[in-house]
N, CA, C and O atoms as a GROMACS GRO file, in nm:
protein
  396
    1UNK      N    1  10.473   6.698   4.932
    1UNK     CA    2  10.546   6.665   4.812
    1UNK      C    3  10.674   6.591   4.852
    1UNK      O    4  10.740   6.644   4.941
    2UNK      N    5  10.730   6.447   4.785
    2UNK     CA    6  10.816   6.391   4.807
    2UNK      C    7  10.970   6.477   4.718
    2UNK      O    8  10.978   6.547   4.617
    3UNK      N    9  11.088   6.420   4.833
    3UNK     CA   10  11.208   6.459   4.766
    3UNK      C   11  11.232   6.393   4.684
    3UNK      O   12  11.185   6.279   4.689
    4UNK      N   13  11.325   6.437   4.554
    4UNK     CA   14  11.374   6.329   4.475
    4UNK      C   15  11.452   6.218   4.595
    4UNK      O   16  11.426   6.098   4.587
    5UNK      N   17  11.525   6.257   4.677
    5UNK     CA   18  11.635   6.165   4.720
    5UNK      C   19  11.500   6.051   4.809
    5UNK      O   20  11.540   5.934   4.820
    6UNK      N   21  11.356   6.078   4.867
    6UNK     CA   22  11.292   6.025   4.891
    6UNK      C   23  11.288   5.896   4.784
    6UNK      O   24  11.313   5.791   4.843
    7UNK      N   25  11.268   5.883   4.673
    7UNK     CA   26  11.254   5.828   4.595
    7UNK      C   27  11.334   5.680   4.548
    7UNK      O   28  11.302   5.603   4.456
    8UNK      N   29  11.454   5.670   4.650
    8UNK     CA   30  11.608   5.589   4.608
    8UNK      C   31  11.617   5.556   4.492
    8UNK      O   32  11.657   5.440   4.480
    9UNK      N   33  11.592   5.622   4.369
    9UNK     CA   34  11.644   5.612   4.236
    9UNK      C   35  11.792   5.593   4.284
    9UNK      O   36  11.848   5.648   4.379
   10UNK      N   37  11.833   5.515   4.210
   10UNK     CA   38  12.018   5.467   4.184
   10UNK      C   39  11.994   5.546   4.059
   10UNK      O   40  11.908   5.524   3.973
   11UNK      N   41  12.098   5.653   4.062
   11UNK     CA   42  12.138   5.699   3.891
   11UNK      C   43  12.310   5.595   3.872
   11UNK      O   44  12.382   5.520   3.938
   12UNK      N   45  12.302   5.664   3.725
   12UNK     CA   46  12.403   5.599   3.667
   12UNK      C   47  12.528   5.666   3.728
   12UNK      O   48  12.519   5.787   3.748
   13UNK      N   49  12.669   5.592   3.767
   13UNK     CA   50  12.772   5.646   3.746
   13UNK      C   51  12.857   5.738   3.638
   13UNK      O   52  12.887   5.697   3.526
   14UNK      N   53  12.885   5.848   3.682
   14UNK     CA   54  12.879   5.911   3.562
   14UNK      C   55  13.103   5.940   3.592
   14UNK      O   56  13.161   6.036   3.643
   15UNK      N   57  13.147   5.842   3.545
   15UNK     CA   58  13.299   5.846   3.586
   15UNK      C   59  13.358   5.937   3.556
   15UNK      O   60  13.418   5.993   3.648
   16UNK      N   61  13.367   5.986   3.438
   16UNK     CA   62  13.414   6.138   3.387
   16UNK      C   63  13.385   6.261   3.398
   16UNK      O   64  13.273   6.310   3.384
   17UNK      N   65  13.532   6.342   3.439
   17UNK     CA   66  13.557   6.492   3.506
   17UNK      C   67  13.606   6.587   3.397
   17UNK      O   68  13.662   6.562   3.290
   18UNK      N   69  13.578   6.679   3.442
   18UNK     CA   70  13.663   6.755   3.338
   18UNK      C   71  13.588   6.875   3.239
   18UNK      O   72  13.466   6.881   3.229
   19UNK      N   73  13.656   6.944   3.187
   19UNK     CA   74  13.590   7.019   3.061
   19UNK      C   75  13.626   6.941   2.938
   19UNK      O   76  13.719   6.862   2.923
   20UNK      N   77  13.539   6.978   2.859
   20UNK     CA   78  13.559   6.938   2.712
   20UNK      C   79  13.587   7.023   2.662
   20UNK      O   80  13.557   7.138   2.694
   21UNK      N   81  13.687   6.969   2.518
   21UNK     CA   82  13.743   7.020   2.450
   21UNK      C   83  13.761   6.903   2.324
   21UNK      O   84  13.776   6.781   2.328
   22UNK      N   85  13.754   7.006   2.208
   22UNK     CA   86  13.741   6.967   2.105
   22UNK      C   87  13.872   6.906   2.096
   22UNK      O   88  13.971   6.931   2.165
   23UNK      N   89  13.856   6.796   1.969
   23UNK     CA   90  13.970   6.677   1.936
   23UNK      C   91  14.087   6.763   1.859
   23UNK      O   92  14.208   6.743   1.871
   24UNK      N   93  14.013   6.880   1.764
   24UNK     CA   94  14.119   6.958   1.687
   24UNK      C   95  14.207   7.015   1.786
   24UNK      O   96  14.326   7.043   1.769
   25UNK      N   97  14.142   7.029   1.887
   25UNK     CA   98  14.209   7.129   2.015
   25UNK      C   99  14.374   7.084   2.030
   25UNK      O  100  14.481   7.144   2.043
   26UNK      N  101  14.330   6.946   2.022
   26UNK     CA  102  14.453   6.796   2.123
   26UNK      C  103  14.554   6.795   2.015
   26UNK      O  104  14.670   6.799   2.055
   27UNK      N  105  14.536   6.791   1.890
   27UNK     CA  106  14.637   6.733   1.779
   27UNK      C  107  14.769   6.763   1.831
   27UNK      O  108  14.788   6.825   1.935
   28UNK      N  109  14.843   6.726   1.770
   28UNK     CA  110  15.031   6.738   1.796
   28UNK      C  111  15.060   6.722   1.946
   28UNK      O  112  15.171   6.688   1.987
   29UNK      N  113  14.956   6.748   2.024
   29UNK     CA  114  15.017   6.760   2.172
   29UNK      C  115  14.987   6.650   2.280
   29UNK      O  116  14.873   6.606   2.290
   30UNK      N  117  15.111   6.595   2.380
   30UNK     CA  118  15.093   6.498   2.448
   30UNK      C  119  14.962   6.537   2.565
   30UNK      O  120  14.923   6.632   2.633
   31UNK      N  121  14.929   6.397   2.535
   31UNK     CA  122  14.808   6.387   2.610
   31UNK      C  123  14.807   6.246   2.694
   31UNK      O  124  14.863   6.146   2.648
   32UNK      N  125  14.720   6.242   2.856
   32UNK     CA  126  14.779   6.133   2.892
   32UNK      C  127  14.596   6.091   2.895
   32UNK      O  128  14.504   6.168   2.921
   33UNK      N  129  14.585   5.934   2.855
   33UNK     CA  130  14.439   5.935   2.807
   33UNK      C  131  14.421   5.808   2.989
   33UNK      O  132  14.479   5.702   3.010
   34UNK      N  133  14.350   5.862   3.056
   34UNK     CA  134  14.303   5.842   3.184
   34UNK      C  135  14.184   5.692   3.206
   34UNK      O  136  14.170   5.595   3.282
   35UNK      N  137  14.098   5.771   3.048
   35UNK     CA  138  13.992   5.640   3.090
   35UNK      C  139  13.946   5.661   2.928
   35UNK      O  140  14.015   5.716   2.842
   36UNK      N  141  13.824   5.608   2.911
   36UNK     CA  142  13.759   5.586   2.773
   36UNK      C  143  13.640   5.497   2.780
   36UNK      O  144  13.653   5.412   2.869
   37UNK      N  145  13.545   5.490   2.723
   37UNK     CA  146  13.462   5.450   2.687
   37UNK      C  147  13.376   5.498   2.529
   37UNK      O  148  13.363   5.609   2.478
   38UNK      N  149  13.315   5.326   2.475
   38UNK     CA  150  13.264   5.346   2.335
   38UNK      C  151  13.115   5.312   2.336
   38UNK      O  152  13.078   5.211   2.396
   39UNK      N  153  13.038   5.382   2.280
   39UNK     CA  154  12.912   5.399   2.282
   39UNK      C  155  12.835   5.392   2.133
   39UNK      O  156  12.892   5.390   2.023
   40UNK      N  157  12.689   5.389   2.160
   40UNK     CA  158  12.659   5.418   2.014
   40UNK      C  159  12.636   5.585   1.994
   40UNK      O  160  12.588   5.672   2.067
   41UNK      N  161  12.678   5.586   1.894
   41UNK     CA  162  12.647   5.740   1.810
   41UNK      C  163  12.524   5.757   1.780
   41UNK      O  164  12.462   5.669   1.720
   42UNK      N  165  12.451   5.907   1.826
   42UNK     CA  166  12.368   5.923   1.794
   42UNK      C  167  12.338   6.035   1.688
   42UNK      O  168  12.237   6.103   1.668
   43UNK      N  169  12.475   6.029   1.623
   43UNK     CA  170  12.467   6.130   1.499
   43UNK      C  171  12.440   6.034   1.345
   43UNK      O  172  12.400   6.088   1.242
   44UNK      N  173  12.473   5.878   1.355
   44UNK     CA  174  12.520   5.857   1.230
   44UNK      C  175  12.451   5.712   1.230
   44UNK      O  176  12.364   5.701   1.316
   45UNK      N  177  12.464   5.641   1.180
   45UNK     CA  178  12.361   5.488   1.127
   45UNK      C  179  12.325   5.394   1.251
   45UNK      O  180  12.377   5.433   1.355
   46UNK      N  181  12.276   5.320   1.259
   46UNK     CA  182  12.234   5.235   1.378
   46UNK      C  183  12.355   5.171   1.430
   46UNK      O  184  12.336   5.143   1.548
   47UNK      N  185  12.437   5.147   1.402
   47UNK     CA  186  12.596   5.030   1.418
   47UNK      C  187  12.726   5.179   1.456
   47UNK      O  188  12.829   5.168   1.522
   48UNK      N  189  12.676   5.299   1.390
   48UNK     CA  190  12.781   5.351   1.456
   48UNK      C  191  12.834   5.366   1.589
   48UNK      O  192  12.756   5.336   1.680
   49UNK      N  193  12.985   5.417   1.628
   49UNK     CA  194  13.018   5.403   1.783
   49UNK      C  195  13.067   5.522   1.796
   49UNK      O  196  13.140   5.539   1.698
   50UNK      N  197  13.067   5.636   1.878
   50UNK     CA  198  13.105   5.714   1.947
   50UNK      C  199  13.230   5.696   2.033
   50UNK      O  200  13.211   5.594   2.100
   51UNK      N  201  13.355   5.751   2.061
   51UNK     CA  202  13.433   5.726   2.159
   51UNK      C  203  13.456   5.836   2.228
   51UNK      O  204  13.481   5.944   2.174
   52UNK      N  205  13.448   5.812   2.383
   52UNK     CA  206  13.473   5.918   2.458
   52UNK      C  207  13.588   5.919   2.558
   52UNK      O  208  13.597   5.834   2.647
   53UNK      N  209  13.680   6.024   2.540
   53UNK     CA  210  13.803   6.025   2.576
   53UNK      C  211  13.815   6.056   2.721
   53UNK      O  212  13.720   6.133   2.707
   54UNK      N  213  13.844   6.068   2.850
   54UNK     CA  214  13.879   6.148   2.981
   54UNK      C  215  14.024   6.106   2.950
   54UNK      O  216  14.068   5.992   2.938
   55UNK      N  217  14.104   6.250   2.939
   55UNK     CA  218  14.237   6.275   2.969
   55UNK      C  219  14.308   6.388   3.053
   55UNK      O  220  14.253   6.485   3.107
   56UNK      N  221  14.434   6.356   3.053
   56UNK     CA  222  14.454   6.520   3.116
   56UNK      C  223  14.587   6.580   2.991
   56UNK      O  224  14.646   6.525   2.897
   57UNK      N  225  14.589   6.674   3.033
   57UNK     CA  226  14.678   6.797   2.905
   57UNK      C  227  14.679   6.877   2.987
   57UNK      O  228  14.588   6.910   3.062
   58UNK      N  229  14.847   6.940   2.976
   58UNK     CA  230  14.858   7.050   3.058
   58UNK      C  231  14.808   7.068   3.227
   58UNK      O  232  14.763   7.176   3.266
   59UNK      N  233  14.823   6.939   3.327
   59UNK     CA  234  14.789   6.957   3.444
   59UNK      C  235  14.645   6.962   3.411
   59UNK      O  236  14.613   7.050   3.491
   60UNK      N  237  14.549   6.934   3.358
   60UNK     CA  238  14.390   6.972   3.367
   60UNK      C  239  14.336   6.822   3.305
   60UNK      O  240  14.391   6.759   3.214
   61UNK      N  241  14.214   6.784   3.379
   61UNK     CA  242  14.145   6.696   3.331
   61UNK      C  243  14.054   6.721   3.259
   61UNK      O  244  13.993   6.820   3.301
   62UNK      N  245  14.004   6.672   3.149
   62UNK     CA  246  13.970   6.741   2.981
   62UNK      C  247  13.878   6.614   2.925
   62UNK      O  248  13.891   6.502   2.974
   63UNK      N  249  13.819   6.631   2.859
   63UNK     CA  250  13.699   6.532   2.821
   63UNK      C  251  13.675   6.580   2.660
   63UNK      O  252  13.640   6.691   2.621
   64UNK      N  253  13.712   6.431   2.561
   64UNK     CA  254  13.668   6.483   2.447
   64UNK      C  255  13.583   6.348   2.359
   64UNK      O  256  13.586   6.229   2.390
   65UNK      N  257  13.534   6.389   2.283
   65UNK     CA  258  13.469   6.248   2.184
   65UNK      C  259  13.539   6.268   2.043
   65UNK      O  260  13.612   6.356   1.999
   66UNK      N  261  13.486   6.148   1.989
   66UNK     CA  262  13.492   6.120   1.822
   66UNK      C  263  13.447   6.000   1.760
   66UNK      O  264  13.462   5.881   1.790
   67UNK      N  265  13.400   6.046   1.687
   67UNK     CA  266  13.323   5.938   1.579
   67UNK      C  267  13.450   5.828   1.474
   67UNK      O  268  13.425   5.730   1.406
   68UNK      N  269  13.547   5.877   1.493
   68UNK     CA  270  13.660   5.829   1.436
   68UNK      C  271  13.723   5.675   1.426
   68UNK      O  272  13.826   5.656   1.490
   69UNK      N  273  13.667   5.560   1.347
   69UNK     CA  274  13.673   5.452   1.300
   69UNK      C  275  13.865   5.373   1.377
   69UNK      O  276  13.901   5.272   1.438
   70UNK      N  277  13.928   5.493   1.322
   70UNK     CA  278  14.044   5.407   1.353
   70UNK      C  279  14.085   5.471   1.482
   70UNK      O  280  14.190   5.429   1.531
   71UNK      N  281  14.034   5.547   1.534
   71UNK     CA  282  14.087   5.575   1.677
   71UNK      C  283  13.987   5.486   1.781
   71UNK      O  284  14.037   5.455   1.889
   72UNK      N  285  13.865   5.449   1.757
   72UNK     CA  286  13.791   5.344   1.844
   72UNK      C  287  13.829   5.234   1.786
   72UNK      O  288  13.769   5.162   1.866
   73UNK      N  289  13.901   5.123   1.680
   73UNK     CA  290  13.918   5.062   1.649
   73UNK      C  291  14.053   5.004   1.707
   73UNK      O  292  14.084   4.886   1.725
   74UNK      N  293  14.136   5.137   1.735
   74UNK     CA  294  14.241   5.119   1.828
   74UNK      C  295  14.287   5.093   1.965
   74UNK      O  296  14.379   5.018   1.999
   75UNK      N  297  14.205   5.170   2.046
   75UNK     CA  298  14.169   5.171   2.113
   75UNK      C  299  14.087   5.070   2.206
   75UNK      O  300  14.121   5.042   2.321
   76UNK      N  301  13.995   5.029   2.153
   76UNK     CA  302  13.952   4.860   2.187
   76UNK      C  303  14.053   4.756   2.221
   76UNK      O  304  14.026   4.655   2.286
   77UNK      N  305  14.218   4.796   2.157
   77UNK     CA  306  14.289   4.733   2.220
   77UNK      C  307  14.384   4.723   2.292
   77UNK      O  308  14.471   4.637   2.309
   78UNK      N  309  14.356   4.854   2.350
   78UNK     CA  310  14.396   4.864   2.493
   78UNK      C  311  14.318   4.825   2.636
   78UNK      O  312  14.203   4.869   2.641
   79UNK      N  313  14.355   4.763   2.735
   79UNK     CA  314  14.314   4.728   2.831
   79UNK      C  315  14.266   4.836   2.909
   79UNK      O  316  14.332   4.940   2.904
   80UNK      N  317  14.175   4.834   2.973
   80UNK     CA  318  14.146   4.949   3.090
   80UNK      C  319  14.288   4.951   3.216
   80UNK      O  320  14.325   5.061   3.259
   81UNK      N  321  14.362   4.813   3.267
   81UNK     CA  322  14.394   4.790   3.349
   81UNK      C  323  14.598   4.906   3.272
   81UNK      O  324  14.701   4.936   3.332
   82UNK      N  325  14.566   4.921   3.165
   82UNK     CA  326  14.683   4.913   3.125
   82UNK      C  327  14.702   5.120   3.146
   82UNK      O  328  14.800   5.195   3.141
   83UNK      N  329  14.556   5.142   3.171
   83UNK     CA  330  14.529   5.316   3.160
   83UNK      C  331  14.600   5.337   3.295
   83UNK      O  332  14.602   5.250   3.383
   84UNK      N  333  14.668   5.478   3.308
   84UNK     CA  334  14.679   5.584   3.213
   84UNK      C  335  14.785   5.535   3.088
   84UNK      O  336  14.851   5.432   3.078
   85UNK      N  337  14.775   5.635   3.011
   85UNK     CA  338  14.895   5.614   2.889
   85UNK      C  339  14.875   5.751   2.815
   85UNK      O  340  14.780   5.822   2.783
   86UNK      N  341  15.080   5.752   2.800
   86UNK     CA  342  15.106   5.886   2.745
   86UNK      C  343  15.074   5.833   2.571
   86UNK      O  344  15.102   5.723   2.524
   87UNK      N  345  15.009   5.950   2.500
   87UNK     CA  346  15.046   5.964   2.355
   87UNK      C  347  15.012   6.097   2.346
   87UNK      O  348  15.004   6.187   2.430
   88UNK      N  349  14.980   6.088   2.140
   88UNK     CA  350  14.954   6.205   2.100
   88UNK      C  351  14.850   6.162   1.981
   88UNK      O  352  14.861   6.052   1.928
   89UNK      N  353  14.747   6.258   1.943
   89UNK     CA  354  14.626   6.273   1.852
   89UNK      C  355  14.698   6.324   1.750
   89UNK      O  356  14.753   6.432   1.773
   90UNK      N  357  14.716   6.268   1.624
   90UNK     CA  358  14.808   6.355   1.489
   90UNK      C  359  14.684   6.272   1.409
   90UNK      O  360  14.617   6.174   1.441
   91UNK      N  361  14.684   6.386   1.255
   91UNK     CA  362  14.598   6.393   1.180
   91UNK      C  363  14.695   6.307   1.047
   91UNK      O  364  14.798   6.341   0.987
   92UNK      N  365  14.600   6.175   1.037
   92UNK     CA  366  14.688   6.139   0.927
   92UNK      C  367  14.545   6.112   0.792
   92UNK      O  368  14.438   6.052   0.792
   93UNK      N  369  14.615   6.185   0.703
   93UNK     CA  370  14.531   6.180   0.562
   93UNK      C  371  14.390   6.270   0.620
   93UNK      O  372  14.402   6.387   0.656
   94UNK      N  373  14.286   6.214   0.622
   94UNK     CA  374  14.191   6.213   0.650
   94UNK      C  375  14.089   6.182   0.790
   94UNK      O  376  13.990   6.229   0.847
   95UNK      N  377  14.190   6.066   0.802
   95UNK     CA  378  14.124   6.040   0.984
   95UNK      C  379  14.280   6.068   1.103
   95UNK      O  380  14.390   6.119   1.085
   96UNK      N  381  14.225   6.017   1.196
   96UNK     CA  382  14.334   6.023   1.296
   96UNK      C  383  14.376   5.919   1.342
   96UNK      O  384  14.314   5.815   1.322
   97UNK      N  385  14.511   5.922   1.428
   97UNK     CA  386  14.556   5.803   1.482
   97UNK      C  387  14.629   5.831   1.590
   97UNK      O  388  14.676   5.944   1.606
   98UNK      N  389  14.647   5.745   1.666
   98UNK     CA  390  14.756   5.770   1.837
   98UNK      C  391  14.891   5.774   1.775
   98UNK      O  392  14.906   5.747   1.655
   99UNK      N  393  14.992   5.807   1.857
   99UNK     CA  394  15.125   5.789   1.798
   99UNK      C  395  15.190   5.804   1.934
   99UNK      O  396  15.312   5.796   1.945
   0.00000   0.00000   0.00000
């Protein structure tokens, strides 16, 4: 019987560390957002995007998502080259936003 590593499958890079934790978790509190990437959602219509956060809080590297329109909308315009960056997750109206 062959090993998997027999096999030289290349898997995917998988860049993000950390535990997850929910987005309600983060609100009011500084967070320094490390990396990010936007994906499609596989909860909601064909065009939706998923965003997935790697940050750290509190000395710990932490991993969270959201389906959230104006926080991937924002976000898109930030540069990768420009990461890390301090903010904070606050709940405005109904959706959320950086501050």
């Amino acid at each position: 019987m062959r090993k998997f590593s027999d096999l030289n499958i290349i898997q995917g890079n998988q860049n993000f560390s950390g535990e997850k934790i929910k987005l309600y978790n983060l609100l009011n509190r500084e967070i320094i957002i490390t990396d990010y990437r936007i994906v499609q959602s596989k909860y909601k219509d064909a065009n939706a995007e998923r965003l997935d956060i790697e940050l750290e809080i509190d000395n710990n590297k932490r991993l969270t998502w959201t389906g959230s329109t104006r926080l991937i909308d924002t976000i898109k315009q930030i540069a990768k080259e420009d990461l890390p960056i301090l903010t904070t997750i606050v709940k405005d109206g109904e959706s959320y936003r950086f501050s």
